[in-house]
N, C-alpha and C positions, 0 to 999 in steps of 0.2 A: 318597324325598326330595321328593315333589310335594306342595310348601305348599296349594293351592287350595284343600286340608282344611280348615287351620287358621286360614284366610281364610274360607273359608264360617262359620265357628263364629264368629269375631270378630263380622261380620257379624249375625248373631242374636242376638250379646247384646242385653238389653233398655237397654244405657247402653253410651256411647263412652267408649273407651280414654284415658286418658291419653299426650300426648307420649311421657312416663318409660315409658310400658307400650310401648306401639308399637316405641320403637327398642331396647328388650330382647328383645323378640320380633324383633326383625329379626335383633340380634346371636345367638338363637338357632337362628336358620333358616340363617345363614350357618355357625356350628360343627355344624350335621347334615348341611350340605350339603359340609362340607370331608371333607377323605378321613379326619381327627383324628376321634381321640372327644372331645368335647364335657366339658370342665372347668368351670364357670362359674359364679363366686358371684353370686347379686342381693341386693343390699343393698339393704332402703328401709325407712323406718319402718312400725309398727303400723297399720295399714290405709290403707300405698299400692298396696295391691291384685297383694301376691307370689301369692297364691294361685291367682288366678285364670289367672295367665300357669303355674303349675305344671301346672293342669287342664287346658288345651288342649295345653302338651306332650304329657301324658299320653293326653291322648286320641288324640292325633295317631298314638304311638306305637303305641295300642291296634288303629289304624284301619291300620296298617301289620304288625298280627300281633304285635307284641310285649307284652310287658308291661311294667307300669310300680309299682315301690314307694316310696310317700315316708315317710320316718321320722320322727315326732315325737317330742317329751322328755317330754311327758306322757300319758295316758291321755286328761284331759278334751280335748287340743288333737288328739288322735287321734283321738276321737270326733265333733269339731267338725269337721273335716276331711268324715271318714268322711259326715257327714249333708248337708255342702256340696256333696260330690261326687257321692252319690245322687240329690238335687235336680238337681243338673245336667246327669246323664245321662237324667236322663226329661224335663229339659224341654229335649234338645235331640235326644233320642229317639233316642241313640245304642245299636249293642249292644255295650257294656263294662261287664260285669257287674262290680263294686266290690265288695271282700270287705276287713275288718276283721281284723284280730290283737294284740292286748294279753294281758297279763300274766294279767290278774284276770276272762278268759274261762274257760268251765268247760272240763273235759277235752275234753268231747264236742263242743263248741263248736269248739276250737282244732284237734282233730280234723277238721274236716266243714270247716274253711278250709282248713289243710294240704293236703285232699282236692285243693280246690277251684283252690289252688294248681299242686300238682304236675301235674294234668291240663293246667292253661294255659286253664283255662273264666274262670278270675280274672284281670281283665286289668289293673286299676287295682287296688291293694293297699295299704291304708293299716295301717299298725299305731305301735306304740314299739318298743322294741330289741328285743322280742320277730319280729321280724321275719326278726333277722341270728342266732338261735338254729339251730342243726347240722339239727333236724327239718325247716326248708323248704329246698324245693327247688322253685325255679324254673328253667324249664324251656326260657322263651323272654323273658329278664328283657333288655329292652334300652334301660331308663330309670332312672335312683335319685336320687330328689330328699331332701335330707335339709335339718326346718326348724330352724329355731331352731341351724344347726349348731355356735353359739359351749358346746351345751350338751351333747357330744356329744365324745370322744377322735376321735383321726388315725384308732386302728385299730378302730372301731366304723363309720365312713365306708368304712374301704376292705373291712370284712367283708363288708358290704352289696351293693359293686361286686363282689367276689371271689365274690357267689352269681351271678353274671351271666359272658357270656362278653364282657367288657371293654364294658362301657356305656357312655350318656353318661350326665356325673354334673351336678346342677344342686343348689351348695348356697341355703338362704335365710338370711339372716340378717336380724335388728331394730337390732342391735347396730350402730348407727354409728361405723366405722372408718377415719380417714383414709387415702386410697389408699396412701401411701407405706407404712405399717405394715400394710397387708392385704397387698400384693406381698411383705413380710417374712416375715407370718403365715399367706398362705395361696399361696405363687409357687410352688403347680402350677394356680394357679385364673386364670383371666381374670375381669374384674369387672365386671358392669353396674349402674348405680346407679338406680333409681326414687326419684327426687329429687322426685315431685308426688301431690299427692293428690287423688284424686277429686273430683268437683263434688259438693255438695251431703252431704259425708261427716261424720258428727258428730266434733266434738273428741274424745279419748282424753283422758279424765278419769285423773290417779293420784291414790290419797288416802290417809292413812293412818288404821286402824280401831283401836279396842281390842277385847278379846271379847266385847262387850257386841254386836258384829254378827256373831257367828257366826251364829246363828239364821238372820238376815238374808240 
């Protein structure tokens, strides 16, 4: 439970935290540091920087022995993940080695992460729901971050927690939900909200294409 980790790591980012990031992170140092296991949705829109407060979790947890899996809904957003979290650990010259698992891996591939898994060499583990499949077996799982979780069942969340020996869980969501109806729809969760976006962050363009931009 000694933050100065996860405060050293802040620290070395190359860009200051947002307000909204800061006191999410605080709210989550306090649910590690209560005798509870840690429930807690973050809500904030498309790059008010959930991810990054996911990573230093993770790392935190890694830095304390455990492991850490976060589940995404798609392949490409699991792969996006996976490459963000690479970069991160080299350039903050961490040893938590990051192991990948999706669907559309080959056998030998999903094999040789399994491996890599069960041993406990894999301490940050990004995959899709291939994650919460009967063959892993995590060993010292004492993290589960699951994103996008409006896209995702109650018992695909709790599969995930139930390969662990009662973790803490931290969902993300995009999806903005008025407090009153998220205490309806999710009152096993405590809620922190990333209400601010980064300095210098480009707008999120949505447009709509016909197939003339598939190519594209």
């Amino acid at each position: 439970t000694d933050d100065a980790f996860i405060d050293g790591l802040i620290e070395k980012l190359p860009y200051e935290l947002t307000g909204a990031q800061k006191k999410t992170i605080d709210e989550i140092k306090q649910d590690i540091k209560s005798p509870y296991v840690m429930q807690r949705l973050i809500q904030g829109d498309v790059g008010s920087g959930k991810t990054i407060v996911a990573f230093l979790l993770m790392a935190w947890a890694s830095k304390c022995g455990y492991q850490s899996a976060i589940m995404a809904p798609t392949e490409v957003l699991a792969n996006q993940h996976y490459e963000t979290f690479c970069s991160l650990v080299s350039q903050f010259g961490l040893d938590s080695p990051v192991v990948l698992l999706t669907g559309s891996m080959t056998a030998k591939e999903k094999r040789e992460a399994y491996a890599r898994i069960e041993s406990g060499e894999a301490r940050i583990i990004v995959g899709t729901h291939a994650l919460i499949q009967e063959k892993v077996q995590y060993p010292r799982l004492g993290l589960v971050v699951t994103d996008e979780q409006h896209r995702f069942g109650v018992r695909q969340r709790e599969s995930l927690s139930e390969k662990g020996d009662m973790p803490h869980v931290m969902v993300m969501s995009a999806t903005p939900i008025p407090r009153t109806l998220a205490v309806i729809l999710y009152g096993d969760l405590d809620i922190s909200v990333v209400n601010e976006l980064p300095a210098n962050r480009l707008p999120v363009k949505n447009c709509v294409v016909d197939t003339s931009y598939r190519p594209k």
